[in-house]
Every structure is written in structure tokens, then in C-alpha cells.
C-alpha positions in Angstrom: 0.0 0.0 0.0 1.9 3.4 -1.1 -0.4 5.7 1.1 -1.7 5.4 4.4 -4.9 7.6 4.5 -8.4 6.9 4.9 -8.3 4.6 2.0 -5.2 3.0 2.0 -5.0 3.2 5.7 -8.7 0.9 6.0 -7.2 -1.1 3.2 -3.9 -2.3 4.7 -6.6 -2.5 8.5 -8.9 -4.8 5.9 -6.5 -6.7 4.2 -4.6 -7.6 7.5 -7.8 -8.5 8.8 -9.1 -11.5 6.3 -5.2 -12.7 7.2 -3.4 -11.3 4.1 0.4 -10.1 4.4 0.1 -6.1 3.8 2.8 -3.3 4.3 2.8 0.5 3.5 4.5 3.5 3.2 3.2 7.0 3.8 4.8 10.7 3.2 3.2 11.4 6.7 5.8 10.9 9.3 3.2 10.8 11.9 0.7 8.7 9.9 3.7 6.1 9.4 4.4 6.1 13.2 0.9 5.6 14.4 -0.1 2.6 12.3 3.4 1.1 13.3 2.4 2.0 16.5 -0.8 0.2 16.3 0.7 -2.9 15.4 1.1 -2.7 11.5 3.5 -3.3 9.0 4.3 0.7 8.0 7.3 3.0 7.2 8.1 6.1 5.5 10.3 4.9 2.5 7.9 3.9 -0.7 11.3 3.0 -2.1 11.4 -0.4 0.2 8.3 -0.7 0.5 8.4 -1.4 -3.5 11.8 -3.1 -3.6 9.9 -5.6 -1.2 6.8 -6.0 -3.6 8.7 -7.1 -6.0 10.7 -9.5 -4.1 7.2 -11.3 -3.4 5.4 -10.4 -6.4 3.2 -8.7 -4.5 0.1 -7.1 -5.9 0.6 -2.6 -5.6 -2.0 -0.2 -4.3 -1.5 3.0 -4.8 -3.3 5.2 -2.6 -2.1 8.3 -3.0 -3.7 12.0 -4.3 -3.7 12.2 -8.2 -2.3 15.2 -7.9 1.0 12.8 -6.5 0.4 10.1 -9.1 2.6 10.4 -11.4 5.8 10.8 -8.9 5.1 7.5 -7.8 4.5 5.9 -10.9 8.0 6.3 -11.6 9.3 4.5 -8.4 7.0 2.0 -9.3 8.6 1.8 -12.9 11.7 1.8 -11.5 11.8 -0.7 -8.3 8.8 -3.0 -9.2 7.9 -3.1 -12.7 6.8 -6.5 -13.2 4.2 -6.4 -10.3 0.5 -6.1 -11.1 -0.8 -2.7 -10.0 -4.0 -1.1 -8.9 -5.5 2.4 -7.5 -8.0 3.5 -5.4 -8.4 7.0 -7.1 -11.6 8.4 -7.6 -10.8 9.5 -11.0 -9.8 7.0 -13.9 -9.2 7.8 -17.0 -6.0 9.9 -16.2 -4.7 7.3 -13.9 -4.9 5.1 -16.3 -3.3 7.2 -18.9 -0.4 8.1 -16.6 0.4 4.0 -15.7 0.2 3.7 -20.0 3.2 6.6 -20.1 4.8 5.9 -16.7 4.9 2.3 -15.8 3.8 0.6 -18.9 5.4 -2.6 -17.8 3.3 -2.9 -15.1 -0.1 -4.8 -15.1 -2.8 -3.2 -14.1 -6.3 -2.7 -13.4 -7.6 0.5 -11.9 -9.8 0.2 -8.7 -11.8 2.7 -6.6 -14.2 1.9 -3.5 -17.1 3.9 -3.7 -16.5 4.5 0.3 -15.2 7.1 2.7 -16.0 10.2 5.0 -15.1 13.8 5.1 -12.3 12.3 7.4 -8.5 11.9 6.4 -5.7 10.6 8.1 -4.4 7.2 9.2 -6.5 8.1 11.9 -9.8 8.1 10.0 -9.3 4.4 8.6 -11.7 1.7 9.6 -11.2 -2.2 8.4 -15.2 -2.4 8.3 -15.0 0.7 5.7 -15.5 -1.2 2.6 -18.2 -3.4 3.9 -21.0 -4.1 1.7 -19.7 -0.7 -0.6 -19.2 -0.6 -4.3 -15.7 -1.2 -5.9 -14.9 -0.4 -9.5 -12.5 -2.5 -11.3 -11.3 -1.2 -14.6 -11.6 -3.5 -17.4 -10.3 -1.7 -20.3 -9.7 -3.8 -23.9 -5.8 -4.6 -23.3 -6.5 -5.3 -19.3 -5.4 -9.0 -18.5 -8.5 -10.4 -17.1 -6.0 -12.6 -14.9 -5.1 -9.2 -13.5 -8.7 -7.7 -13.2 -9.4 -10.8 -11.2 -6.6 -10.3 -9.0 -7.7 -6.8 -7.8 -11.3 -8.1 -7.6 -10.5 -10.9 -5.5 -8.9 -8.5 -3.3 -12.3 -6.0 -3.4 -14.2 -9.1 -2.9 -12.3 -10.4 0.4 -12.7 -7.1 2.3 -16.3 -7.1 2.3 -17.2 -5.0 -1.2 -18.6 -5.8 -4.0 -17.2 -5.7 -7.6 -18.7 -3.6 -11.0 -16.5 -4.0 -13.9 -16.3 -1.0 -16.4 -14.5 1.2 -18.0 -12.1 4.2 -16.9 -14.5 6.6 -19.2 -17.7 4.8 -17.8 -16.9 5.1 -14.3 -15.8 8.8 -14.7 -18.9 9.8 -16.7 -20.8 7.8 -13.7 -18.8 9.7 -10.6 -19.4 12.9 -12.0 -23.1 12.6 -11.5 -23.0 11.0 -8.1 -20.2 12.2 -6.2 -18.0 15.2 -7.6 -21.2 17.3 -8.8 -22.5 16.4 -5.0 -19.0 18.0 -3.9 -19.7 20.8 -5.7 -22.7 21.5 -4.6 -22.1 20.4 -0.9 -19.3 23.4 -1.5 -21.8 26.0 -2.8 -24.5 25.3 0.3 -21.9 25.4 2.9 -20.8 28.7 1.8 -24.2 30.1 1.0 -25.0 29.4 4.6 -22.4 30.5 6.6 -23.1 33.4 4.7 -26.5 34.1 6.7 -23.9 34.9 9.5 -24.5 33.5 13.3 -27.9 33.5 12.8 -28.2 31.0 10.3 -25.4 28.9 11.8 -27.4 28.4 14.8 -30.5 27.2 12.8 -28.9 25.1 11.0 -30.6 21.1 10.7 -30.8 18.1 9.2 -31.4 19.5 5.5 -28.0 21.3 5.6 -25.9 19.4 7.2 -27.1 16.2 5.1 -26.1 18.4 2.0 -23.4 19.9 3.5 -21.3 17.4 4.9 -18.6 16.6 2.2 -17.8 19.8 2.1 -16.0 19.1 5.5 -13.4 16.9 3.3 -9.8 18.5 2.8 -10.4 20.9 0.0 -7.1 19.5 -1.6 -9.0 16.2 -2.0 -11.6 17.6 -3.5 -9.9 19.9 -6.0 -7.7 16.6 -6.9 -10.7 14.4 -7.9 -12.9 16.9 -9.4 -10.5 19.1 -11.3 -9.5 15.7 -12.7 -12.2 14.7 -14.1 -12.9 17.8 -15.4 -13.8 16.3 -19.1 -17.0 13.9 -18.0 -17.8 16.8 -15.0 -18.3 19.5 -17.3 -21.3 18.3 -19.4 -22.9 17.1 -15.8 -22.4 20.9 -14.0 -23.9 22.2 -17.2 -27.1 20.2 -16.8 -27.4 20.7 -13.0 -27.1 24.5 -13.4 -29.4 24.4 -16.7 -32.0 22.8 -14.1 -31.3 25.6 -11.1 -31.9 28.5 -13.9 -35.0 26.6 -15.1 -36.1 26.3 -10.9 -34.9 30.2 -10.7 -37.0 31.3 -14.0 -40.3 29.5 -12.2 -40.0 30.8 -8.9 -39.1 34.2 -10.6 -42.4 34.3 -13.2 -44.8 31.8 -11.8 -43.8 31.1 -7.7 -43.6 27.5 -8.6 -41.1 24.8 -7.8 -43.2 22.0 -8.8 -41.2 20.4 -11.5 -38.1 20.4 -9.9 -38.9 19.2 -6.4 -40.9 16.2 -8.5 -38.2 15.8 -10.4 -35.6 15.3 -7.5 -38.3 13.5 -5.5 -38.6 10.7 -8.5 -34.8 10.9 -8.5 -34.3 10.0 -4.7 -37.1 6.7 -5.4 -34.9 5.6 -8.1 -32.2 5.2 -5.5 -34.7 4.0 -3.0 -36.1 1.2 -6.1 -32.2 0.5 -7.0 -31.5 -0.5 -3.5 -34.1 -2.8 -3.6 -34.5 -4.5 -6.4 -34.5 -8.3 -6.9 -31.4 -9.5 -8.3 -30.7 -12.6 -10.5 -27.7 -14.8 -10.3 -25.2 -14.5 -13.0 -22.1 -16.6 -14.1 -19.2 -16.0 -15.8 -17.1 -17.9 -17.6 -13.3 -15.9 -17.6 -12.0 -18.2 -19.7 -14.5 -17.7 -22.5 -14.1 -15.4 -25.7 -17.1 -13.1 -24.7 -15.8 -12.2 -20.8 -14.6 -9.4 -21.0 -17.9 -7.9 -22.9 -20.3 -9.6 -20.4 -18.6 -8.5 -17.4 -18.6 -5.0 -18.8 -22.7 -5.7 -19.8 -22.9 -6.5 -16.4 -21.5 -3.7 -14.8 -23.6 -1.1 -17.3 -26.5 -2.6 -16.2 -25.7 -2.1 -12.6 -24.9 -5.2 -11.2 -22.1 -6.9 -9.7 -19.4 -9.4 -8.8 -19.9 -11.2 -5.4 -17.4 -14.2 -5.4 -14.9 -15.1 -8.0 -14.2 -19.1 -7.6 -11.2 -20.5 -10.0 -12.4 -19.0 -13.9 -16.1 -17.9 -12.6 -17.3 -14.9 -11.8 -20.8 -14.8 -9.4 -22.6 -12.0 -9.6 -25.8 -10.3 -9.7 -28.1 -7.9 -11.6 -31.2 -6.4 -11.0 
């Protein structure tokens, strides 16, 4: 694990827990110190912490900002190059464009776990974090489905569960459900705390549910959102087209009707989503058509829950 925060820090916790052998290395002197000091394999120095990946082939996580990617890419390149390598990024397409220019030796399939808090830190990790939450695994048209199994396999022991796509599907996907949310989360918190003390101490439920990523480390944010800047565009466009629209018929008519409809048919699609029956689905990885039906499966929403020998179990709704 090349970085020890909320993400990689619950990963190396969840992957020690289900009794595989993990190790890490953080820039964060004091992160480095208090997961040693809490009984984990951790340092400082990503340089041995790669040398001894590729002593034991050992499969790489790189947990680490984008905005830090690419510097460790080239340790990778350069200490570890025939290991199989993964992310947990919550951008893809660039991540995988930088391992194509920087470690192009490497295997690899890009990950992220749809989980986390406004929290950072080795301090803010949690072995139960990925429990029962989503975990992309790229599968791209030159992505050895060996290695895409690998990573899975490793989403799957933790307690997630798997959805194959694409770097550009999940991006386009993300942009809708978490960095436009970031956005907006920014733009009520600082509309708020503009009504001054006043409306700081009225303050409920309805703005701190929509508020409360905005308590995430604005570096964070910046890092995922001004990275996926190419699929977030077209969605900011369409949620500020809609708040025009709602401004135009509160303005002329004094009506909201079509927009709080609209967002309450949006919330019940979550709500149906949720709770929809699912069918069982297996997949041969051997066969000629696995890499397209794992990708249909994942654009349909559903999802990998075991992967035993060439077969992938999953589900869709």
C-alpha cells in the first residue's frame, strides 16, 4: 500500500484483517508512526516498500492523491515493474493514462471503493470501511483479465462488491453522483455561513445532510474533481441548466413543482435501485465473450460477489 490515509489506511486494516500479508508507506511521518504504533507493517520509505513488492510479487496499491500520481508511478517503474498494480483513485481515465506513459510494464487494473467520510488521516481508517460498498474495477480492452481478477479478489475479500467497467464509464458515472455532490455540498456550505450566526445556529438536518462533504480536505476535492474535469463539465452544465430553469419558475410563476418532482422521483430511483431483486449470473473468464459480459454486467448495474477459480458470481437487478 503506497499511502496510508483513509483509504489505504482501511485497506492495509482490511487486508490484515481477512489474514493477508500487507505493508505501507506513507509521506506522513506521523501517519507512518501511528499505524506502526498500532501494530502494522508501516514506514516512510515507498522505495522499500516497493523493492519488497517485488521481491514477493506482491500485488501494488496506490493510494495516494492524483495530484501525486505520477511521482510515484516512476518509483514504481523503476523498483517494481513487473508487479500487477491497482489504485483507489476516484478518477480514472488519467490514472490510467499516466500508468500507459509511466509504468507501462506494469499490469494493471484500476480500482476505486465507492467509500469514505469527510475524514483523512491514518487516523480516519476503519477495516469495516468497505463493507457491503461498491468497488470499481477497470476492465479496459488490453486489461489481462488474470489481472482484473486479481484486484477483484482483493475487493471481494474485504467485504465490497465488484462492478466492472471502464475508466470513461466510471468517470462519466462519478461525475453525477459524487463530484457534482462535492460541488454543490461546497456552494450550500458557503451560502450558509453566509446568513452569518444567525443562520449557523438554525442550522438542521437538510444542511448538514447536504453539507457534509464539504468538510473533506479541499485539496481532495480539488484533486478528484479538477480531474475529471472532461466527464464533470457536461454534468455541471445540466445541473445548473436545471437551477436556472427552478430560478426562472420561482421568478415568473412562484412555482417549484417540476423540480422538487423531479428530485423526489430521483431520490425513489435510489430508494427502487437499492431494492430490487437481483438474479444470479455466471461467468465464464475463460471464454471469448468475458470481457464484454462482465462489462454488460456492470452497465446494467450489477455486480461481482465471489470469483471461484475462472467464474465470476454475480448479480443484476
Amino acid at each position: 500500500m503506497i499511502g496510508l490515509g483513509l483509504i489505504g489506511g482501511s485497506l492495509l486494516r482490511a487486508a490484515s484483517a481477512v489474514g493477508r500479508e500487507a505493508w505501507g508507506a506513507t509521506a506522513s511521518e506521523a501517519d507512518a508512526a501511528t499505524a506502526a504504533a498500532d501494530g502494522f507493517d508501516a514506514g516512510t520509505d515507498p522505495v522499500a516498500a516497493l523493492c519488497r513488492a517485488a521481491d514477493q510479487d506482491a500485488l501494488i496499491v496506490l493510494a495516494v492523491p492524483l495530484t501525486a500520481l505520477d511521482e510515484v508511478l516512476r518509483l514504481v517503474a523503476e523498483h517494481a515493474p513487473d508487479c500487477l498494480l491497482t489504485d483507489v483513485t476516484s478518477v480514472k481515465a488519467p490514472v490510467l493514462a499516466s500508468v500507459r506513459l509511466l509504468a507501462p510494464a506494469n499490469r494493471f487494473a484500476g480500482g476505486h471503493p465507492m467509500a469514505g467520510t469527510a475524514e483523512s488521516g491514518w487516523r480516519a481508517g476503519n477495516a469495516a470501511l468497505f463493507g457491503g460498498a461498491a468497488w470499481v474495477t477497470c476492465l479496459e480492452d488490453d486489461t489481462e483479465l488474470a489481472a482484473w481478477a486479481e484486484v477483484s479478489r482483493l475487493a471481494i475479500e474485504v467485504g465490497a462488491h465488484v462492478v466492472p467497467l471502464t475508466a470513461s464509464a466510471h468517470d462519466e458515472a462519478v461525475a453525477r453522483i459524487s463530484h457534482l455532490p462535492h460541488l454543490l455540498a461546497a456552494v450550500l456550505a458557503a451560502v450558509g455561513a453566509d446568513g452569518g450566526p444567525v443562520a449557523m445556529a438554525l442550522a438542521a438536518g437538510s444542511y448538514t445532510d447536504g453539507t457534509r462533504v464539504a468538510a473533506t480536505r479541499p485539496e481532495l476535492v480539488r484533486a478528484m474533481t479538477e480531474g475529471n474535469r472532461e466527464a464533470l463539465l457536461p454534468v455541471l452544465d445540466d445541473a445548473l441548466g436545471r437551477l436556472g430553469a427552478m430560478r426562472g419558475s420561482l421568478a415568473s410563476t412562484g412555482g417549484l413543482a417540476a423540480t422538487i418532482k423531479a428530485g423526489y422521483e430521483g431520490a425513489q430511483a435510489l430508494s427502487r435501485a437499492r431494492q430490487a431483486t437481483s438474479a444470479g449470473v455466471r461467468i465464464d473468464l475463460s471464454a471469448p465473450q468475458a470481457r464484454e459480459g462482465l462489462r454488460a454486467l456492470g452497465e446494467r448495474g450489477g455486480r461481482i460477489t465471489a470469483i471461484a477459480g475462472d467464474i465470476a458470481i454475480g448479480e443484476v437487478a
